[in-house]
PDB file of N, CA, C, O and CB in Angstrom:
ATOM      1  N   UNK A   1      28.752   0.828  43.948  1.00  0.00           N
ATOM      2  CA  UNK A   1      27.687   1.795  44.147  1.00  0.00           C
ATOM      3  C   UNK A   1      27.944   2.993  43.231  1.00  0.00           C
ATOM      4  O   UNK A   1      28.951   3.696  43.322  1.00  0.00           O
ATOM      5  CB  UNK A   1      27.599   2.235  45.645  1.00  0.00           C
ATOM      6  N   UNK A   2      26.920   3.185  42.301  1.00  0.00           N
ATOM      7  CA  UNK A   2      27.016   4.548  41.620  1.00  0.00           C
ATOM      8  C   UNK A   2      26.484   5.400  42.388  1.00  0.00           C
ATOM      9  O   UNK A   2      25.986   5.181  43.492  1.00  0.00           O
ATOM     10  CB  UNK A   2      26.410   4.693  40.348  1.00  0.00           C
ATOM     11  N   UNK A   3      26.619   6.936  41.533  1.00  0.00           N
ATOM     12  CA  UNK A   3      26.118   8.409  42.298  1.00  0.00           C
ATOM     13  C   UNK A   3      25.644   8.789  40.927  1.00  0.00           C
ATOM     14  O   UNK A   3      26.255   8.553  39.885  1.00  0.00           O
ATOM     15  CB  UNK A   3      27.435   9.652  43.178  1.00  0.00           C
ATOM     16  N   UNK A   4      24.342   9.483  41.050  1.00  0.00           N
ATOM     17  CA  UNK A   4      23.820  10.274  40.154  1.00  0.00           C
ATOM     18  C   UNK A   4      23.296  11.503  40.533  1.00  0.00           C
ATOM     19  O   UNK A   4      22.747  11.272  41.611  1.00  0.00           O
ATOM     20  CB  UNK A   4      22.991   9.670  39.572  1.00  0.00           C
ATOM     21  N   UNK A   5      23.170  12.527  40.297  1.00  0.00           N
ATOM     22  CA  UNK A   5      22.803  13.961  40.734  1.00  0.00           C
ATOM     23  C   UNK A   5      20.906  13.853  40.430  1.00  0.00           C
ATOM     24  O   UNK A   5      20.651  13.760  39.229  1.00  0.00           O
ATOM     25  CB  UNK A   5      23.847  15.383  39.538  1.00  0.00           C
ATOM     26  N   UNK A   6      20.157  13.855  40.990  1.00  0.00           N
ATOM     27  CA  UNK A   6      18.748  14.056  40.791  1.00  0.00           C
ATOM     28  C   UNK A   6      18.203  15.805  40.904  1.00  0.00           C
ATOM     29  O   UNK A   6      18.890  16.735  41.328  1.00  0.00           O
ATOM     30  CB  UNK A   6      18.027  13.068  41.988  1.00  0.00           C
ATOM     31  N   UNK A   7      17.177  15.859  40.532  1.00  0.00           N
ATOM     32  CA  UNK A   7      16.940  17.809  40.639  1.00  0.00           C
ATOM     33  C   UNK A   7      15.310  17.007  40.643  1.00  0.00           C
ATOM     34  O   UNK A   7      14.796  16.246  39.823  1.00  0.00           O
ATOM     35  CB  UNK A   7      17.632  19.451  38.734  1.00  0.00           C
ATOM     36  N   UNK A   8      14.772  17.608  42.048  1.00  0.00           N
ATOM     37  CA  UNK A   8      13.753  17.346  42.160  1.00  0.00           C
ATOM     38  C   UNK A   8      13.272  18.826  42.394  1.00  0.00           C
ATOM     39  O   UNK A   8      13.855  19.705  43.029  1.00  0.00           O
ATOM     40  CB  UNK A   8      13.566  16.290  43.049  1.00  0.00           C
ATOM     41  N   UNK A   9      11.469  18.924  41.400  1.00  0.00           N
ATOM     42  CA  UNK A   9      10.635  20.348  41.530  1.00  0.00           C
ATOM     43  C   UNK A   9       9.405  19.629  41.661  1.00  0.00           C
ATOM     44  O   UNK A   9       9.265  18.551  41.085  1.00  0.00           O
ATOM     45  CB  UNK A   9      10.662  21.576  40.163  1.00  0.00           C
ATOM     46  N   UNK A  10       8.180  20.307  42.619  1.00  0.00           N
ATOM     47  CA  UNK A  10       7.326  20.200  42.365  1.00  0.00           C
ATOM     48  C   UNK A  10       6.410  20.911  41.264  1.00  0.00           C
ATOM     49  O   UNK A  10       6.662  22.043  40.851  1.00  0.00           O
ATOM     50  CB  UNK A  10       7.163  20.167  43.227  1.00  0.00           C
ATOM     51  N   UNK A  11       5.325  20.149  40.826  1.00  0.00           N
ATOM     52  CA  UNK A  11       4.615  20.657  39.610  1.00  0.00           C
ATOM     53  C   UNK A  11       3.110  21.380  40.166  1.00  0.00           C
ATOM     54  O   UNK A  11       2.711  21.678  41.292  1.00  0.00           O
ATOM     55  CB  UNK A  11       4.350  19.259  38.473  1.00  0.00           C
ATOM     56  N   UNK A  12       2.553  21.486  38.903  1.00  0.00           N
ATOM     57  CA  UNK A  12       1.399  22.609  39.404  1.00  0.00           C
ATOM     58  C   UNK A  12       0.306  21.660  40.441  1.00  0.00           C
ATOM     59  O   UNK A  12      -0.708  22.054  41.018  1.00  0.00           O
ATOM     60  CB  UNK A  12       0.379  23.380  37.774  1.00  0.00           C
ATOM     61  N   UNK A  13       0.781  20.609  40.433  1.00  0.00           N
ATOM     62  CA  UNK A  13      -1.057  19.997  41.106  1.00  0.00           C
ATOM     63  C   UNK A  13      -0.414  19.267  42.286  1.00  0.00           C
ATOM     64  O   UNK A  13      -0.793  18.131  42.572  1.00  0.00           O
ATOM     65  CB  UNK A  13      -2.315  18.528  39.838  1.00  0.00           C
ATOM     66  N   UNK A  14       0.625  19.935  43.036  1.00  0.00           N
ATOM     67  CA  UNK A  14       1.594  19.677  44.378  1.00  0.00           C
ATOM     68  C   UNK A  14       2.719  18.262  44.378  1.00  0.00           C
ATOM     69  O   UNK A  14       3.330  17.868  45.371  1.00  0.00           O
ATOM     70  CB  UNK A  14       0.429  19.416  45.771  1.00  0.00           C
ATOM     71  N   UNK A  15       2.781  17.682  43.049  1.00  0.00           N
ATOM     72  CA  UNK A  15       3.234  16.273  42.991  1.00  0.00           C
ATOM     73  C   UNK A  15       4.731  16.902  42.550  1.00  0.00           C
ATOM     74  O   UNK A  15       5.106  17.958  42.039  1.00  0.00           O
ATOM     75  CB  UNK A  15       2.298  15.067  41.801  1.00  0.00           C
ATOM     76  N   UNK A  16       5.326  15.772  42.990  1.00  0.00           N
ATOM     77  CA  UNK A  16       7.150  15.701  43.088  1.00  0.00           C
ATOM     78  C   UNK A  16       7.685  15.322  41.962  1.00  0.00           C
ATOM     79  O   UNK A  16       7.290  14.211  41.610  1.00  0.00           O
ATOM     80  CB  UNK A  16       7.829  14.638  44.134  1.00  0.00           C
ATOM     81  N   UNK A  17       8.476  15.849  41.223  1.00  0.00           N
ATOM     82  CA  UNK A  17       9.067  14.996  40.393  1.00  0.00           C
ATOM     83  C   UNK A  17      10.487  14.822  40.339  1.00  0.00           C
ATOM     84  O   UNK A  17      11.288  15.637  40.798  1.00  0.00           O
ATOM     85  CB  UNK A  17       8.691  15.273  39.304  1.00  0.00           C
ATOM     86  N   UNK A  18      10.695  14.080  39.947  1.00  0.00           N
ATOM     87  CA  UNK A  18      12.270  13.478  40.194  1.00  0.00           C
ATOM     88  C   UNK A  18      12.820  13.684  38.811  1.00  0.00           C
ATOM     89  O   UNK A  18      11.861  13.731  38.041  1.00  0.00           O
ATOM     90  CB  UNK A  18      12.411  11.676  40.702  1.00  0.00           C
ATOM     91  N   UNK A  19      13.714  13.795  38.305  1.00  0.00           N
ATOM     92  CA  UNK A  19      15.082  13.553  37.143  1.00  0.00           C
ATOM     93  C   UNK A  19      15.997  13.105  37.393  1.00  0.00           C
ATOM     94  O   UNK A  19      16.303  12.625  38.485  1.00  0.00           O
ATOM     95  CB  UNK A  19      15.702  14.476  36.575  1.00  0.00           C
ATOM     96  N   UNK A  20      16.738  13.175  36.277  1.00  0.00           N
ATOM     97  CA  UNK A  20      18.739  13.058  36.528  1.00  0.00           C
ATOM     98  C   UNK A  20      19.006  13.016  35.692  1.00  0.00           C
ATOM     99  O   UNK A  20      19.014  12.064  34.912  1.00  0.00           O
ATOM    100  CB  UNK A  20      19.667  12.000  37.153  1.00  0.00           C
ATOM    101  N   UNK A  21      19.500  14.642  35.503  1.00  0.00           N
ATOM    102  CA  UNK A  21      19.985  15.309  34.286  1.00  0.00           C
ATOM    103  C   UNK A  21      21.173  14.294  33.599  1.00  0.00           C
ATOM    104  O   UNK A  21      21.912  14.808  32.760  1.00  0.00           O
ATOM    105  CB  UNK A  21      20.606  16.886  34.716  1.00  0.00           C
ATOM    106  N   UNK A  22      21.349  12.952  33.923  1.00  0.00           N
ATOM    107  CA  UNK A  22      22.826  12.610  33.463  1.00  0.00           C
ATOM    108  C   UNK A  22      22.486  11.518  32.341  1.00  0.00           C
ATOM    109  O   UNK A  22      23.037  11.214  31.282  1.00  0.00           O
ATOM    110  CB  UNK A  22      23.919  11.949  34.817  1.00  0.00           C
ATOM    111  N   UNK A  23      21.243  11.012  33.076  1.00  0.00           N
ATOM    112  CA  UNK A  23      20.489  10.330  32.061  1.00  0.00           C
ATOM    113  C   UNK A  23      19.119  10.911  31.679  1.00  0.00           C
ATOM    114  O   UNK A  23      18.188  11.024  32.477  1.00  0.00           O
ATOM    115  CB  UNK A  23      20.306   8.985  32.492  1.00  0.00           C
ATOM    116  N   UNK A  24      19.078  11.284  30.332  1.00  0.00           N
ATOM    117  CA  UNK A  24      18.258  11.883  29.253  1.00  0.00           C
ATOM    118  C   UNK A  24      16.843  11.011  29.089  1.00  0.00           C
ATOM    119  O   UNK A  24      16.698  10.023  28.368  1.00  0.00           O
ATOM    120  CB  UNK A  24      19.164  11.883  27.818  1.00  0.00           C
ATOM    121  N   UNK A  25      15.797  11.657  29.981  1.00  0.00           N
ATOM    122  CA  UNK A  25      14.418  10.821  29.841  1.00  0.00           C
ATOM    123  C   UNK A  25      13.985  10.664  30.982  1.00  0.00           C
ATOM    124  O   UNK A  25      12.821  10.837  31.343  1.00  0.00           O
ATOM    125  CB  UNK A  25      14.438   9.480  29.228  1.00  0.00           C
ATOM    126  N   UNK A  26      15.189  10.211  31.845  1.00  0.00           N
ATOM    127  CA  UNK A  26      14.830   9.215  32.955  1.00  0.00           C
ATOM    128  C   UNK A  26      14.158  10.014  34.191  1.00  0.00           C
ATOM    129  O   UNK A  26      14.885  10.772  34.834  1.00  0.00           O
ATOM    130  CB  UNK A  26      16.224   8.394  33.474  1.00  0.00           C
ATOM    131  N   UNK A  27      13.054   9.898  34.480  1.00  0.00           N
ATOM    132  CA  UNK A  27      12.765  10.755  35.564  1.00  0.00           C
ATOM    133  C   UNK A  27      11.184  10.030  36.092  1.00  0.00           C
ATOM    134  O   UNK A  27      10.667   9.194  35.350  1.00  0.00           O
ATOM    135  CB  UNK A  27      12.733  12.543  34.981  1.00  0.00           C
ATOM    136  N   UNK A  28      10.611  10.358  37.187  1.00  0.00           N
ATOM    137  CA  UNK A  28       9.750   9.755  38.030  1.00  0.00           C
ATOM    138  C   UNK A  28       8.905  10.395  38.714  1.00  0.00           C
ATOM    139  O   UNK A  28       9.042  11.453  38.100  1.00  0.00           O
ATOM    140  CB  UNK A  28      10.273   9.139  38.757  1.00  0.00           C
ATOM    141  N   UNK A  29       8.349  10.566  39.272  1.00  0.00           N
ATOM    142  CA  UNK A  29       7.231  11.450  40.134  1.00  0.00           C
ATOM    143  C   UNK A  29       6.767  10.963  41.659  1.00  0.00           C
ATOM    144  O   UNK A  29       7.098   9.782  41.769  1.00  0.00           O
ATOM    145  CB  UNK A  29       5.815  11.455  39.241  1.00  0.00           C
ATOM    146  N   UNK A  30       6.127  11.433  42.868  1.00  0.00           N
ATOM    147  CA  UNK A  30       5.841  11.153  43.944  1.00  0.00           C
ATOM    148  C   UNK A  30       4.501  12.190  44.647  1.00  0.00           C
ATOM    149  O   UNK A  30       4.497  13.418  44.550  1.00  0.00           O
ATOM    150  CB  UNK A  30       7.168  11.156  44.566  1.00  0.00           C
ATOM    151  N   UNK A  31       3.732  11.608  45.149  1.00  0.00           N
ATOM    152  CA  UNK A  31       2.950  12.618  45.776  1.00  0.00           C
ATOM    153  C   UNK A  31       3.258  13.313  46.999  1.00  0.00           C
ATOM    154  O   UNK A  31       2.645  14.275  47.462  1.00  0.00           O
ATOM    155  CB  UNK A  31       1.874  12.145  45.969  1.00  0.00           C
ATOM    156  N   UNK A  32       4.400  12.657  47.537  1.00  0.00           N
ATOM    157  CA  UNK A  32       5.640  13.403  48.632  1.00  0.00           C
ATOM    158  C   UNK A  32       7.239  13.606  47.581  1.00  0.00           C
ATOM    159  O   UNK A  32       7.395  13.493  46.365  1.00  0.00           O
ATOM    160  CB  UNK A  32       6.067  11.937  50.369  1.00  0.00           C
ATOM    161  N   UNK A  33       8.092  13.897  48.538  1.00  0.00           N
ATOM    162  CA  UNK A  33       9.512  14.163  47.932  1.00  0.00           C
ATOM    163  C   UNK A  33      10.209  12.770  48.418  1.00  0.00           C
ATOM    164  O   UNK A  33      11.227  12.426  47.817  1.00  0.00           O
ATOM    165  CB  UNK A  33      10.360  15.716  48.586  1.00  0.00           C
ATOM    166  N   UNK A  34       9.684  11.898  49.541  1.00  0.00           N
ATOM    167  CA  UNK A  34      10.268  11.050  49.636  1.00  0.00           C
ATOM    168  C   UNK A  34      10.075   9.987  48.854  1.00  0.00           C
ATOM    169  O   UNK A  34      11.004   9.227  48.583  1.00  0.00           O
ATOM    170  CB  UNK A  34      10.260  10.887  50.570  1.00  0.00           C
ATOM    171  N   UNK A  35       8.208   9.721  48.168  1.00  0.00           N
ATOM    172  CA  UNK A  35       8.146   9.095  47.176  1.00  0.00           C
ATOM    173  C   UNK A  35       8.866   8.881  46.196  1.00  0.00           C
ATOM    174  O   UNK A  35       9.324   7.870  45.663  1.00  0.00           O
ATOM    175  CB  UNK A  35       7.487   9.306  46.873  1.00  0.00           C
ATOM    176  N   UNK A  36       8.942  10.549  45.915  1.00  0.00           N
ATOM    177  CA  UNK A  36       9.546  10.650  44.288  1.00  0.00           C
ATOM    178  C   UNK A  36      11.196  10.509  44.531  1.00  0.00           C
ATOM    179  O   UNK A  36      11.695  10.211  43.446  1.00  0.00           O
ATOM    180  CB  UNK A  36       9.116  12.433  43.378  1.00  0.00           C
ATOM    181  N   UNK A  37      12.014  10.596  45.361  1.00  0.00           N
ATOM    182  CA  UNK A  37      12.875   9.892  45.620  1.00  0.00           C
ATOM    183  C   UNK A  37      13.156   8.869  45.228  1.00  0.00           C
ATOM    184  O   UNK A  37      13.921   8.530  44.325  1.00  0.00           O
ATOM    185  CB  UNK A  37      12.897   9.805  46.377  1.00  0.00           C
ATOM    186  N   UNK A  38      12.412   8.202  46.040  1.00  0.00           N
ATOM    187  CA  UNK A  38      12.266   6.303  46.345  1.00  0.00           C
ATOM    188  C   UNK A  38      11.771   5.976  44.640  1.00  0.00           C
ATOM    189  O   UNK A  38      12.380   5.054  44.098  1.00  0.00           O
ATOM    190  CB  UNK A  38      10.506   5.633  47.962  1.00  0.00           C
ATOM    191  N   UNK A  39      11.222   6.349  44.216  1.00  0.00           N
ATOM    192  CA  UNK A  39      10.600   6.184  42.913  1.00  0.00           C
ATOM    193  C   UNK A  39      11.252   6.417  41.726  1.00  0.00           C
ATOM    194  O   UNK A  39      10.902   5.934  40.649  1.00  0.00           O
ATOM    195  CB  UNK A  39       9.604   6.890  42.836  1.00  0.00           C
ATOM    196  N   UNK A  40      12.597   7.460  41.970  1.00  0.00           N
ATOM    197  CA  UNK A  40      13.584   7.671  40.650  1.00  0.00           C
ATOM    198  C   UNK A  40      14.542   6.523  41.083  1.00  0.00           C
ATOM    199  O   UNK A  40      15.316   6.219  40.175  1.00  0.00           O
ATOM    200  CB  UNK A  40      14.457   9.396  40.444  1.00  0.00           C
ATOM    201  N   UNK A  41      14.668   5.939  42.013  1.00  0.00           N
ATOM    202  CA  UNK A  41      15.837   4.941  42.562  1.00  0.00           C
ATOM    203  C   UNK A  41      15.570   4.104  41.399  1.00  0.00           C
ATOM    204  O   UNK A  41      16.361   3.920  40.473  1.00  0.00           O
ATOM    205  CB  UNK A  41      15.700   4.121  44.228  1.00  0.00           C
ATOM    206  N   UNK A  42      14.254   3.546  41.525  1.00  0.00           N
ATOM    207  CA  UNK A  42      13.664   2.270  40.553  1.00  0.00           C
ATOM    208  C   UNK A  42      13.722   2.729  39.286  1.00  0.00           C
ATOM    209  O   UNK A  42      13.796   1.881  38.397  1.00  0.00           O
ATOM    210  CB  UNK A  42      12.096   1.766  40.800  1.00  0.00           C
ATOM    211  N   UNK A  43      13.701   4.262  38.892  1.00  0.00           N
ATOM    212  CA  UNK A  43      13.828   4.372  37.410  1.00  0.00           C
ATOM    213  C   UNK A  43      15.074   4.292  37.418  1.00  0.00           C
ATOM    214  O   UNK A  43      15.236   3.479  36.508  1.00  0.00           O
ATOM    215  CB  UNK A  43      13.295   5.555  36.650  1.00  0.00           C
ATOM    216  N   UNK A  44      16.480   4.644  37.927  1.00  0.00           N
ATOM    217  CA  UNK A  44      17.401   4.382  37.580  1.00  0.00           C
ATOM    218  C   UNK A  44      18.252   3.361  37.375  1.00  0.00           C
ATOM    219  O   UNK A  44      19.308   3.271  36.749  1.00  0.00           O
ATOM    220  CB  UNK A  44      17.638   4.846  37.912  1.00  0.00           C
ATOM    221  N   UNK A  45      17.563   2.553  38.055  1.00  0.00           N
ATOM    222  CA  UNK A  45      18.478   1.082  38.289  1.00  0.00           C
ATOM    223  C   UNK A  45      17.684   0.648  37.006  1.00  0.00           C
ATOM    224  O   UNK A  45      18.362   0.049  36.172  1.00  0.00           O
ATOM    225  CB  UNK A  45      18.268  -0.094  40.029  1.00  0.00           C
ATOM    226  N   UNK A  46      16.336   0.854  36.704  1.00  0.00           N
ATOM    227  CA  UNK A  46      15.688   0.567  34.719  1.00  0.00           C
ATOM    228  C   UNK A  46      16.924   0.995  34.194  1.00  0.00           C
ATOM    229  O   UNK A  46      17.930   0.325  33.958  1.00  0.00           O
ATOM    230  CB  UNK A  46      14.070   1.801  33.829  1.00  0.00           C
ATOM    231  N   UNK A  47      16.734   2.097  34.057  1.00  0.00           N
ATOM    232  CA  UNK A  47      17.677   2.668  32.810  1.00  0.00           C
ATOM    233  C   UNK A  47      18.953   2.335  32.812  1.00  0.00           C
ATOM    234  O   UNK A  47      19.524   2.353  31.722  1.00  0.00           O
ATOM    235  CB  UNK A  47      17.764   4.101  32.709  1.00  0.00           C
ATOM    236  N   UNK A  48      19.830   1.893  34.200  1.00  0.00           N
ATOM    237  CA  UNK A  48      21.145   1.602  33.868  1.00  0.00           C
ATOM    238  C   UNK A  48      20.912  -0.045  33.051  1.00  0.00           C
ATOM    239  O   UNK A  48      21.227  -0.241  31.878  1.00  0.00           O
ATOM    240  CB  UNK A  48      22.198   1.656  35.422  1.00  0.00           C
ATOM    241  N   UNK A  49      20.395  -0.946  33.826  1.00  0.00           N
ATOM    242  CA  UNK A  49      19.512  -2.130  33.244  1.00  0.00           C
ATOM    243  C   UNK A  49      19.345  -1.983  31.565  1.00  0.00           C
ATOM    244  O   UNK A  49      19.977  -2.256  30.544  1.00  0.00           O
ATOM    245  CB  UNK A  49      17.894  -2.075  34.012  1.00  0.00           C
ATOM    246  N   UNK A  50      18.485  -1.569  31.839  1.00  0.00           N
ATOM    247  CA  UNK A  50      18.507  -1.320  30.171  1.00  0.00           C
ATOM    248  C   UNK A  50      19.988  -0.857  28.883  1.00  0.00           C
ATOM    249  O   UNK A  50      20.128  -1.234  27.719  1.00  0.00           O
ATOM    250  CB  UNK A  50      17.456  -0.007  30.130  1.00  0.00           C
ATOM    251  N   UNK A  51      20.733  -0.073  29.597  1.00  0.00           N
ATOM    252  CA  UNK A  51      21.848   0.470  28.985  1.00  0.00           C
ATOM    253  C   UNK A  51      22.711  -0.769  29.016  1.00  0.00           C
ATOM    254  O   UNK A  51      23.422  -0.973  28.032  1.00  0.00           O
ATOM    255  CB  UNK A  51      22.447   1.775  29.699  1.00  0.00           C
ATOM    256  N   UNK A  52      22.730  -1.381  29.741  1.00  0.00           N
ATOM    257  CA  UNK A  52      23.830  -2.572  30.123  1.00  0.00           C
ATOM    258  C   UNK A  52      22.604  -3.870  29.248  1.00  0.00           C
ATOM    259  O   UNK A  52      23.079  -5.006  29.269  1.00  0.00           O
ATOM    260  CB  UNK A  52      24.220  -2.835  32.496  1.00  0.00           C
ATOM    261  N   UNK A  53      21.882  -3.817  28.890  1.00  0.00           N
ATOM    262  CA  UNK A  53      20.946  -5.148  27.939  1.00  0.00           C
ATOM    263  C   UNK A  53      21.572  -4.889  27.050  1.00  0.00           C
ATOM    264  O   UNK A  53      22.443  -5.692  26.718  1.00  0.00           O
ATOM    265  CB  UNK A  53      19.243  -5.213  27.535  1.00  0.00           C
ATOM    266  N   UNK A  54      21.375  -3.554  26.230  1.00  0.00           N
ATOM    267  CA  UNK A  54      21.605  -3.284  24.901  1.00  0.00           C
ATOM    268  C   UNK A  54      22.988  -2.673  24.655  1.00  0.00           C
ATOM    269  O   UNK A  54      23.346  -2.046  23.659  1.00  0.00           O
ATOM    270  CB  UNK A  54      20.553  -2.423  24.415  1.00  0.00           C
ATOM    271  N   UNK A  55      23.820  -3.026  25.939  1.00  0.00           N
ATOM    272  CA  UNK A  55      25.096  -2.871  25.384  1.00  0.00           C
ATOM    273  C   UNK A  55      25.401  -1.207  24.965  1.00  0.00           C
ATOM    274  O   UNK A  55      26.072  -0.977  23.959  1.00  0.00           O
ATOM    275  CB  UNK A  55      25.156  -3.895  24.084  1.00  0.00           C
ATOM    276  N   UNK A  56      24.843  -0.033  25.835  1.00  0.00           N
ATOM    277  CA  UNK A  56      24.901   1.231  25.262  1.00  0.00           C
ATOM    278  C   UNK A  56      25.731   1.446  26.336  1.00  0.00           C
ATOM    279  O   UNK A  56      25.533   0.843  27.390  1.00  0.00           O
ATOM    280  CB  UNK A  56      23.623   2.146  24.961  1.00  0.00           C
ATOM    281  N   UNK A  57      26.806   2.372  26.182  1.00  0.00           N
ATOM    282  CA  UNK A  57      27.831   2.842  27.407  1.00  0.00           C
ATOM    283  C   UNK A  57      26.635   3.793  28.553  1.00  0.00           C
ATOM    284  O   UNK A  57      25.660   4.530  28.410  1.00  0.00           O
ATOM    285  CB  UNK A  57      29.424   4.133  26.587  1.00  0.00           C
ATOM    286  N   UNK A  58      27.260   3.351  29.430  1.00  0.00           N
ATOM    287  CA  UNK A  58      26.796   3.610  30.946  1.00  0.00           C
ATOM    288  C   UNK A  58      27.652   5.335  31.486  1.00  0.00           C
ATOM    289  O   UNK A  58      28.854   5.468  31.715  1.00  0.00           O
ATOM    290  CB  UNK A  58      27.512   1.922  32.112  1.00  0.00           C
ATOM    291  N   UNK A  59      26.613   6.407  31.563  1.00  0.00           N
ATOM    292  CA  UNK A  59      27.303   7.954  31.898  1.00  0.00           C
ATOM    293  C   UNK A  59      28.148   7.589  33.411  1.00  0.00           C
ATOM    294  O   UNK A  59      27.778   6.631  34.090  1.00  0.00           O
ATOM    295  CB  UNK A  59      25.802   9.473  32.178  1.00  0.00           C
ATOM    296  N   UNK A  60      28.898   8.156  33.685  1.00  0.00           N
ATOM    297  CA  UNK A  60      29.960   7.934  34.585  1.00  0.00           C
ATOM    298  C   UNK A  60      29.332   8.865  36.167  1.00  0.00           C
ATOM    299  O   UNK A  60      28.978  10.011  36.446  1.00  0.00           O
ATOM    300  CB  UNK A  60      31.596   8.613  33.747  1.00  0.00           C
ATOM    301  N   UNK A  61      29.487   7.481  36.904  1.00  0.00           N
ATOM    302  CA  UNK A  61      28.729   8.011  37.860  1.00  0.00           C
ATOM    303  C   UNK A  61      28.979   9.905  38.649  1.00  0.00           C
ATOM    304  O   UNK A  61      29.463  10.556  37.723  1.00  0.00           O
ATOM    305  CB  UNK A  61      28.974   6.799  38.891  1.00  0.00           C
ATOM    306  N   UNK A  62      28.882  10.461  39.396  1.00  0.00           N
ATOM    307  CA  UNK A  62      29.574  11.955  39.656  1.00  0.00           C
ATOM    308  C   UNK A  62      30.767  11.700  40.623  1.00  0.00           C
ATOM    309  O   UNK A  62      31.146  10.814  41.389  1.00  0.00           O
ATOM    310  CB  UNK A  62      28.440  13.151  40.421  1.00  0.00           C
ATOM    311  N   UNK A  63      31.098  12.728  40.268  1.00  0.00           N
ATOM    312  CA  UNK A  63      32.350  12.791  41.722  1.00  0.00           C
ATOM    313  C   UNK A  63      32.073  14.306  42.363  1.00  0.00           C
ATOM    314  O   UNK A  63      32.506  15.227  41.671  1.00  0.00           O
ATOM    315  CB  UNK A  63      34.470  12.710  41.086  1.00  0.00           C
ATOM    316  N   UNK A  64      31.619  14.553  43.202  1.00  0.00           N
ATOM    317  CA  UNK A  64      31.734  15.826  43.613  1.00  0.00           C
ATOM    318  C   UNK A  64      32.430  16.321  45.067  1.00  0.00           C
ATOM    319  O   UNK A  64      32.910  15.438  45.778  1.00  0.00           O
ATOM    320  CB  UNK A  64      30.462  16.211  43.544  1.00  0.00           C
ATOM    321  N   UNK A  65      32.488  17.643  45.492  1.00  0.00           N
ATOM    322  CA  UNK A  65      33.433  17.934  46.624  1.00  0.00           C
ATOM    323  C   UNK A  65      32.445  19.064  46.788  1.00  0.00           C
ATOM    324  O   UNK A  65      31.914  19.604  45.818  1.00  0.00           O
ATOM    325  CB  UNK A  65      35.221  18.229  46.389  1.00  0.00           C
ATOM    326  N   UNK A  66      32.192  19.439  48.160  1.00  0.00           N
ATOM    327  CA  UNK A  66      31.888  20.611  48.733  1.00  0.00           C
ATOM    328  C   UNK A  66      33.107  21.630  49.185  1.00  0.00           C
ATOM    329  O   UNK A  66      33.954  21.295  50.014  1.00  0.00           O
ATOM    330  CB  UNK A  66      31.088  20.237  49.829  1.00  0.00           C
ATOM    331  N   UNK A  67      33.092  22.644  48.672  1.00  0.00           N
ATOM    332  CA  UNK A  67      34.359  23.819  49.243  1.00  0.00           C
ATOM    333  C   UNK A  67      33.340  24.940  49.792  1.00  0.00           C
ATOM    334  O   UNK A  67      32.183  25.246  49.501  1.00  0.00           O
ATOM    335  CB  UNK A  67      35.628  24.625  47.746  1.00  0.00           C
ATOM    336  N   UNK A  68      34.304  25.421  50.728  1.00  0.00           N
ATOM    337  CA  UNK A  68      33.755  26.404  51.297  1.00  0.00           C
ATOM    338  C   UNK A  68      34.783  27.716  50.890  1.00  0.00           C
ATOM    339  O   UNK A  68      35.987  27.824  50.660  1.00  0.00           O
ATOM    340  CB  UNK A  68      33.556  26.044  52.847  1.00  0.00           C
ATOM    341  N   UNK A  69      32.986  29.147  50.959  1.00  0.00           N
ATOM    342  CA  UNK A  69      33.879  30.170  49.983  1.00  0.00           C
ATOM    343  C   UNK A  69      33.824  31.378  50.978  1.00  0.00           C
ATOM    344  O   UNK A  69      33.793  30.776  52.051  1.00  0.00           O
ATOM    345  CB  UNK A  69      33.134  30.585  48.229  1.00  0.00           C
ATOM    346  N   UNK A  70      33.797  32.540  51.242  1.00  0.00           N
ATOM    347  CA  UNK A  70      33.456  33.082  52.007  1.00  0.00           C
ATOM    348  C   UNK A  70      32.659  34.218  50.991  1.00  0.00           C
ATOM    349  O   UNK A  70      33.063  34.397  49.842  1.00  0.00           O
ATOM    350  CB  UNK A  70      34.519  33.334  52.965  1.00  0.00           C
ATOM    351  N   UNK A  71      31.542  34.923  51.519  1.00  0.00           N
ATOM    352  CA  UNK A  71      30.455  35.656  50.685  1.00  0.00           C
ATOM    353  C   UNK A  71      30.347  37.088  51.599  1.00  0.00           C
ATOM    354  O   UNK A  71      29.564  37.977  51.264  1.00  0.00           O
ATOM    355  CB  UNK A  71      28.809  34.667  50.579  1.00  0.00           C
TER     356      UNK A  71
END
């Protein structure tokens, strides 16, 4: 199982859009947030698909940690 970081904003005409800054292009849209969710899943599993056809190295999935800071 990979991990990819997504950054989802909505746009001017209320629709969702999805990215992932890790892969360059790849991004999707939803007329909810759960759409556009569900909808970058399928672009990503394309694009890794595709990277792995043509033999292009695959970005390394994330590793991240939550710390707590005091503010």
């Amino acid at each position: 199982m990979m991990k990819y970081r997504i950054v989802i904003s909505q746009d001017e005409d209320g629709n969702y859009v999805a990215e992932c800054p890790s892969l360059p292009g790849c991004l999707s849209q939803g007329k909810t947030r759960k759409e556009a969710v569900e909808n970058i899943k399928d672009a990503l599993q394309g694009y890794i698909a595709s990277l792995r056809k043509h033999q292009e190295p695959i970005p390394p999935p994330i590793e991240e940690e939550v710390i707590e800071i005091s503010a």
